[in-house]
C-alpha positions as CSV (number, residue, x, y, z in Angstrom):
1,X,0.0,0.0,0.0
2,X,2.9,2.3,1.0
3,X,4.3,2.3,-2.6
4,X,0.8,2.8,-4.2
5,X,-0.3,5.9,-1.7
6,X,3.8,7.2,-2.9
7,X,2.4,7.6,-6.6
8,X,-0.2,8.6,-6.2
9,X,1.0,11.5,-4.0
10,X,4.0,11.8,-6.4
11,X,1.0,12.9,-9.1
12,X,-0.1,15.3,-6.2
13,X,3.0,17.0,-6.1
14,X,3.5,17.4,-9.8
15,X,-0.5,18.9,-10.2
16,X,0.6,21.2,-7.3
17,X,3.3,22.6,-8.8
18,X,1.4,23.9,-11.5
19,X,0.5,27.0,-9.1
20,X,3.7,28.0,-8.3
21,X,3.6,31.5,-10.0
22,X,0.0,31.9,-8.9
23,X,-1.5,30.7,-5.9
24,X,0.7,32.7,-2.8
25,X,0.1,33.4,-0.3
26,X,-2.1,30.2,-0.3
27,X,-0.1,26.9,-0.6
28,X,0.4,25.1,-3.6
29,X,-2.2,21.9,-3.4
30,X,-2.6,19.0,-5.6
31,X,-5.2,16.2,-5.3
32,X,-6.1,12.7,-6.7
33,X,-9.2,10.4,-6.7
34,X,-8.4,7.2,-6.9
35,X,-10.7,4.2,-6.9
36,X,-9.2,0.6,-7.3
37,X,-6.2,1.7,-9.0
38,X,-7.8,4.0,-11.7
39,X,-7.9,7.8,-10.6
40,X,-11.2,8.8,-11.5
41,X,-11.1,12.8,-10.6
42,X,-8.1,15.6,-9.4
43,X,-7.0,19.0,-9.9
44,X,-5.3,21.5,-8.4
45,X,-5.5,24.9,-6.7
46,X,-4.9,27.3,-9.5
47,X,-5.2,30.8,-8.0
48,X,-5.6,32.3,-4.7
49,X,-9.6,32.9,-4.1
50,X,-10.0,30.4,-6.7
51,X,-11.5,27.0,-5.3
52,X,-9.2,24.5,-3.8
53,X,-7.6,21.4,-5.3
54,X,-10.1,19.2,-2.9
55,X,-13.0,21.1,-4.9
56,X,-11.6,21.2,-8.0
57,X,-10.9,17.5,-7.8
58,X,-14.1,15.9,-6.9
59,X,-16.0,18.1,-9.3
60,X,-14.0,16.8,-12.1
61,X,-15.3,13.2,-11.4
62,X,-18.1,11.8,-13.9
63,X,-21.4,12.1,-13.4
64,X,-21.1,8.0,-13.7
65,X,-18.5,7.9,-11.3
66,X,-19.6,10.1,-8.5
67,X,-21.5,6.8,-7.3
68,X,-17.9,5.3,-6.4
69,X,-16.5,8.2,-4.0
70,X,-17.8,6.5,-1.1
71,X,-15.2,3.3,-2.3
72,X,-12.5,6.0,-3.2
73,X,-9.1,7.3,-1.5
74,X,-8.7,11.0,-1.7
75,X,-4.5,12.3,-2.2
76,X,-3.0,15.6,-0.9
77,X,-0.2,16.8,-0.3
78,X,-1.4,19.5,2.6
79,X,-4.5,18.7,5.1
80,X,-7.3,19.8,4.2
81,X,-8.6,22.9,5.3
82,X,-11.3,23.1,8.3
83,X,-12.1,26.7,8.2
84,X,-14.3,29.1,6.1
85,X,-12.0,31.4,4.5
86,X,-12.5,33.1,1.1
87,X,-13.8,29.5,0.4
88,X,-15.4,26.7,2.2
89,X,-13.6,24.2,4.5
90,X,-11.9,20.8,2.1
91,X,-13.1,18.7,4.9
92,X,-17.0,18.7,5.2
93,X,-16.9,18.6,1.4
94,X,-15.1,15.2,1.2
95,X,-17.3,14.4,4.6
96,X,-20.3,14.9,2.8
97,X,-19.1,13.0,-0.3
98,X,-18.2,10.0,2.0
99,X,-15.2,9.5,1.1
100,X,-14.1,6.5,2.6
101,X,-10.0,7.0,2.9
102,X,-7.9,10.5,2.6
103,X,-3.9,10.6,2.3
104,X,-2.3,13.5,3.5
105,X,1.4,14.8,2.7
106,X,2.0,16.5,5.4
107,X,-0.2,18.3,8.3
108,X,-0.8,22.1,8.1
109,X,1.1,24.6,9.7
110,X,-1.7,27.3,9.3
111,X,-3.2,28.0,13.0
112,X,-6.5,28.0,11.3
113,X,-6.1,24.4,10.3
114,X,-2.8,22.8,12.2
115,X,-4.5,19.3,12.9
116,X,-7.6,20.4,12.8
117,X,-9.1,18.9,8.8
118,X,-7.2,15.8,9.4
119,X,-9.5,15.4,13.0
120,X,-12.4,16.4,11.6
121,X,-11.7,13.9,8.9
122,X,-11.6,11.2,11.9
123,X,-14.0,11.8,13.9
124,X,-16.3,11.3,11.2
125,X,-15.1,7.6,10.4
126,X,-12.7,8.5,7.7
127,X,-9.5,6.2,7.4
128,X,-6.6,9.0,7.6
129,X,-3.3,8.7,6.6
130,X,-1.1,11.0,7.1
131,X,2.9,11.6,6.3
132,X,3.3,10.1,3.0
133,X,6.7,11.4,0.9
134,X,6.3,14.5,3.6
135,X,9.9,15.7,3.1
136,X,9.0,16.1,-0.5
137,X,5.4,17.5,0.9
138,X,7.5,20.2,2.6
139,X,10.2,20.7,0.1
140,X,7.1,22.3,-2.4
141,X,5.5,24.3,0.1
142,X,8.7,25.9,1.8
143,X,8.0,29.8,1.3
144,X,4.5,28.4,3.0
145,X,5.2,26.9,5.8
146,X,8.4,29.4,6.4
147,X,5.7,32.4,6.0
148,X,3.6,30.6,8.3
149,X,6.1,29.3,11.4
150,X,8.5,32.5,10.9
151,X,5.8,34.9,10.4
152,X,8.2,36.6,7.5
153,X,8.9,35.5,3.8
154,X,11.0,32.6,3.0
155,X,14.3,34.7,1.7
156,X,16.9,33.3,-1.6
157,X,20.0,34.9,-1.5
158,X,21.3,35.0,-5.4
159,X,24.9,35.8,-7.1
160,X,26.9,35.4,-10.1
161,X,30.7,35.2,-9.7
162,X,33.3,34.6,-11.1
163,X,36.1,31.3,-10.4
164,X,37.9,33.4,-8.4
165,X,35.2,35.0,-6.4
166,X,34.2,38.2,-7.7
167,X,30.8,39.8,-8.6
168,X,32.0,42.6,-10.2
169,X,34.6,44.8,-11.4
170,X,35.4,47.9,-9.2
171,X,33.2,50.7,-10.9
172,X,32.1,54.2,-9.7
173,X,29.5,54.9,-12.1
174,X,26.8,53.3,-14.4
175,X,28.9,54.6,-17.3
176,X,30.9,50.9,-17.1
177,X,28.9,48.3,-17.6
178,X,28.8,45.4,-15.3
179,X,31.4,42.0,-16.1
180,X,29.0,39.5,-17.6
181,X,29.3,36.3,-15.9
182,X,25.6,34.4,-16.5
183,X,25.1,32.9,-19.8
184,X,22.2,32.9,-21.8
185,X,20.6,29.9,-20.3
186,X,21.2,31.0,-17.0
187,X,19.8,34.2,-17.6
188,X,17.0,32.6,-18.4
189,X,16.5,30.5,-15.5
190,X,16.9,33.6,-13.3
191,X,13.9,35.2,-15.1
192,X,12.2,31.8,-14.4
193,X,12.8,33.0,-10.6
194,X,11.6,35.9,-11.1
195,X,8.1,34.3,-11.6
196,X,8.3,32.3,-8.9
197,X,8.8,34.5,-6.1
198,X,6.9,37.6,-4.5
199,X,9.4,40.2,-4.7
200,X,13.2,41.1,-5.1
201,X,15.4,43.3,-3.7
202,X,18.4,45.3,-4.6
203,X,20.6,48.1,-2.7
204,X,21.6,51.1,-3.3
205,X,24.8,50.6,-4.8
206,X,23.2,48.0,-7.4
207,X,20.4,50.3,-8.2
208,X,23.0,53.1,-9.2
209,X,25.5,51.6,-11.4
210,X,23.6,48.8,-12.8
211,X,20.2,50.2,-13.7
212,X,18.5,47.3,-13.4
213,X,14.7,47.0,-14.3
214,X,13.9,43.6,-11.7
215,X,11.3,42.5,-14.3
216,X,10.8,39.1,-16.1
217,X,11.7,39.7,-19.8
218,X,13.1,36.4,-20.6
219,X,10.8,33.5,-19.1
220,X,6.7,34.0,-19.2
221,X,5.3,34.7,-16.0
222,X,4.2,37.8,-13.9
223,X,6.7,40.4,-12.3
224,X,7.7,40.3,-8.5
225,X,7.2,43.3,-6.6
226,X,10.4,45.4,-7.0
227,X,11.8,46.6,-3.8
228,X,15.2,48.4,-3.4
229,X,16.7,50.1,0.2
230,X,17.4,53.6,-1.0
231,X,18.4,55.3,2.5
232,X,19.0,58.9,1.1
233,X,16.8,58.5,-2.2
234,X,19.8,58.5,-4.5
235,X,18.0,56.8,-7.2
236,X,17.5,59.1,-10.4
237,X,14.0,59.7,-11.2
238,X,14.9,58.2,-14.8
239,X,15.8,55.6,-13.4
240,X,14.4,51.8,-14.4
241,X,13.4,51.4,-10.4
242,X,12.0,54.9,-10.9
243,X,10.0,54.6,-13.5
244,X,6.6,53.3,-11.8
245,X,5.7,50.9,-14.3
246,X,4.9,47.7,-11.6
247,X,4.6,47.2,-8.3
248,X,7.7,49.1,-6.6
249,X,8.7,49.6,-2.9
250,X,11.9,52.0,-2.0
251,X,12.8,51.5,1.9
252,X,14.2,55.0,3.0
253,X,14.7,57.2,6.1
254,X,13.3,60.1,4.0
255,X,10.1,61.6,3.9
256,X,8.3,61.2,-0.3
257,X,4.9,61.1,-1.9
258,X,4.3,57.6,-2.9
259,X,3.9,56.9,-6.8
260,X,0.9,55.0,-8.5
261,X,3.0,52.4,-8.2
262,X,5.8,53.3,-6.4
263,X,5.5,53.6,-2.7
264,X,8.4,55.3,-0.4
265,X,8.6,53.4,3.0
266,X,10.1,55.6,5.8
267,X,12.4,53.3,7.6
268,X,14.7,53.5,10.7
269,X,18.3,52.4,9.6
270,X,19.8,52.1,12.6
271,X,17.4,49.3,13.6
272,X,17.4,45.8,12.3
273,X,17.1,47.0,8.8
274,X,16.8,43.7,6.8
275,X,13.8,42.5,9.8
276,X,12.1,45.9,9.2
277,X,12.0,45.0,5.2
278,X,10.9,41.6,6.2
279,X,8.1,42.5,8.5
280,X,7.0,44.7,5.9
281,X,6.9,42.1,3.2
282,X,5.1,39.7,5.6
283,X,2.2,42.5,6.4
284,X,1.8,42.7,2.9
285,X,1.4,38.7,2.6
286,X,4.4,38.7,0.3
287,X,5.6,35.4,0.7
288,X,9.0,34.8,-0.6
289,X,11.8,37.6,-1.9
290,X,15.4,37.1,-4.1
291,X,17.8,39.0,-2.5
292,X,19.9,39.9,-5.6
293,X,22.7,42.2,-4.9
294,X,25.2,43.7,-3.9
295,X,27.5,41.9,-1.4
296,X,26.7,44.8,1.6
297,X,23.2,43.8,1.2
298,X,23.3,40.2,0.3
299,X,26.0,39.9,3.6
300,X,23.0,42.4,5.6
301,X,20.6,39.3,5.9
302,X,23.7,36.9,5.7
303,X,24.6,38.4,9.2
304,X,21.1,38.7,10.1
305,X,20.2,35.0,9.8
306,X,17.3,36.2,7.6
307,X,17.5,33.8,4.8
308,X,16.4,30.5,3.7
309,X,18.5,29.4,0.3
310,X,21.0,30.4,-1.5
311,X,21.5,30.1,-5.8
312,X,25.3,30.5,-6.5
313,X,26.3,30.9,-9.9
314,X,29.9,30.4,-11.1
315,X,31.5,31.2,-14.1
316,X,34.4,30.0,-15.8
317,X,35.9,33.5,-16.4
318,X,38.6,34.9,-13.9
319,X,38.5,38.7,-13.1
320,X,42.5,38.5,-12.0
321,X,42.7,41.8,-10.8
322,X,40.8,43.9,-7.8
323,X,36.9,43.9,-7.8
324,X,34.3,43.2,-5.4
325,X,34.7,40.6,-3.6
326,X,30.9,38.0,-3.5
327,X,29.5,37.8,0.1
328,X,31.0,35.0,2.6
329,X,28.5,32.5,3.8
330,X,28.1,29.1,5.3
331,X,25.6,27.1,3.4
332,X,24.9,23.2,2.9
333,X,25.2,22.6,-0.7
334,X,21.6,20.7,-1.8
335,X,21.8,20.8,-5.5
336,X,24.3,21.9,-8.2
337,X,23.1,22.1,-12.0
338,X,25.6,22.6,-14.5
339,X,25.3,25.2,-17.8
340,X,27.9,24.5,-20.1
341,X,30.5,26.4,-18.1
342,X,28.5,27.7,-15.5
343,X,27.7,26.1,-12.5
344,X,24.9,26.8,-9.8
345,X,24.9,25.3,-6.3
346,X,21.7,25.5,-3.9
347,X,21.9,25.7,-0.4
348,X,20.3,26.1,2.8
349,X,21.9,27.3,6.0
350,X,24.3,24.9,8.1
């Protein structure tokens, strides 16, 4: 039985992951009917607001097959919900439908739920189980449960440097361009990233000399919020940060009318900066942010302990001569993917 409930929640995982660039804050969800070895309904949660993959999977079972939920196991990879929220509780819908046996992932860290669908599940007679490939359960959902337990967003430190550990030329103004050290391809998989997560940050010094625009223009997907620490407003109105085309938050200690899109958030610097940015983001239910440059404020939450992961790129080029040194951290290396020459490690702290 273990090995059948695996693939079945292995097909979870893979419907759940079809949210990931829509459904936050919400969790990504994925669910599967199966009856005698045949699934006969699932789906997913698509959207936040939208219905949930519980719903979404029982209404996409037959009219001739409805009569077999009773005799059916129901697969997800979170517990259902048991609370009325911008939709109705997961668990008296599969009570109703009598759904004879539910497989759960992994519990949900959500006070509003936290045990409580997977007891109201029991005490109406359903067989429960509940655990099944929950590492991979909790791998998915990590800017969730992170949001949830920390009460801030799940934070990815990301660089490019080069073999001998340098992000970038020494430069004092946006006249030099910056070394280029990602390839196309990786490029593109940082533009991916961009549609993944909530929002991304740069610093000051980033802002100024690279110009950046912290949009997705080489993967398909939505923009993050842009956010950049700006203590004395140095940014140039004509700036790409500046130029209040998406969602845009400047953290400063200096008073400024907000922008249609652009919002100025007075901040103390002397405090805790990088918690201040992240309480912020968390009152805003922006659930995960790429911290993107430059060392000073990639080492900022590096010293803080305020991060989560951390993408690596290395190049094959050599800067041999003086430049700017990338951050120093401690990591666990999880993952490395190769690009031709480049070469990107995940990890997580020690």
């Amino acid at each position: 039985m273990g090995s059948q409930d695996d693939i079945y929640m292995l097909r979870c995982l893979q419907l759940a992951s079809n949210g990931i660039s829509d459904t936050a804050p919400n969790p990504m969800v994925g669910c599967v009917i199966v009856h005698n070895d045949t699934i006969i309904g699932e789906g997913y949660h698509q959207r936040c607001g939208f219905p949930h993959a519980e719903v979404n999977a029982i209404n996409s079972v037959k009219a001739e097959n409805e009569s077999l939920l009773p005799e059916s196991t129901l697969y997800v990879n979170l517990e259902p919900c048991s609370h009325y929220g911008k939709t109705p509780p997961c668990s008296q819908l599969i009570i109703t439908k009598k759904i004879k046996r539910v497989v759960i992932g992994m519990s949900d860290p959500n006070e509003k739920v936290n045990g409580n669908g997977i007891e109201q599940l029991r005490k109406a007679g359903i067989d429960v189980t509940v655990g099944v490939l929950e590492q991979q359960c909790r791998q998915l959902n990590r800017r969730f449960i992170t949001f949830q337990t920390k009460k801030r967003p799940y934070v990815i430190l990301k660089w490019a440097q080069t073999a001998d550990g340098m992000i970038d030329a020494l430069r004092t103004d946006a006249s030099t361009p910056p070394i280029r050290i990602s390839n196309d391809f990786t490029k593109k998989t940082n533009h991916q990233l961009r549609t993944q997560e909530a929002a991304i940050l740069v610093g000051t010094r980033t802002a100024l000399l690279d110009n950046p625009h912290l949009t997705v223009r080489k993967w398909v997907g939505r923009n993050p919020v842009r956010i950049c620490i700006d203590r004395t407003l140095k940014l140039p109105t004509d700036s790409h940060l500046m130029d209040d085309s998406t969602p845009t938050l400047i953290f400063t200690e200096k008073q400024c009318a907000n922008l249609t899109h652009t919002e100025f958030i007075q901040t103390d610097f002397t405090n805790n900066l990088a918690q201040q940015i992240l309480d912020e983001l968390y009152r805003r239910q922006l659930t995960s942010m790429i911290v993107e440059g430059g060392t000073k404020t990639l080492q900022l939450f590096i010293d803080s302990d305020l991060w989560d992961e951390c993408r690596i790129e290395t190049g094959a080029m050599r800067l041999n001569a003086d430049g700017i040194k990338a951050p120093e951290i401690k990591m666990k290396v999880t993952d490395i993917h190769f690009y031709g020459q480049q070469k990107i490690e995940i990890g997580i702290p020690l």
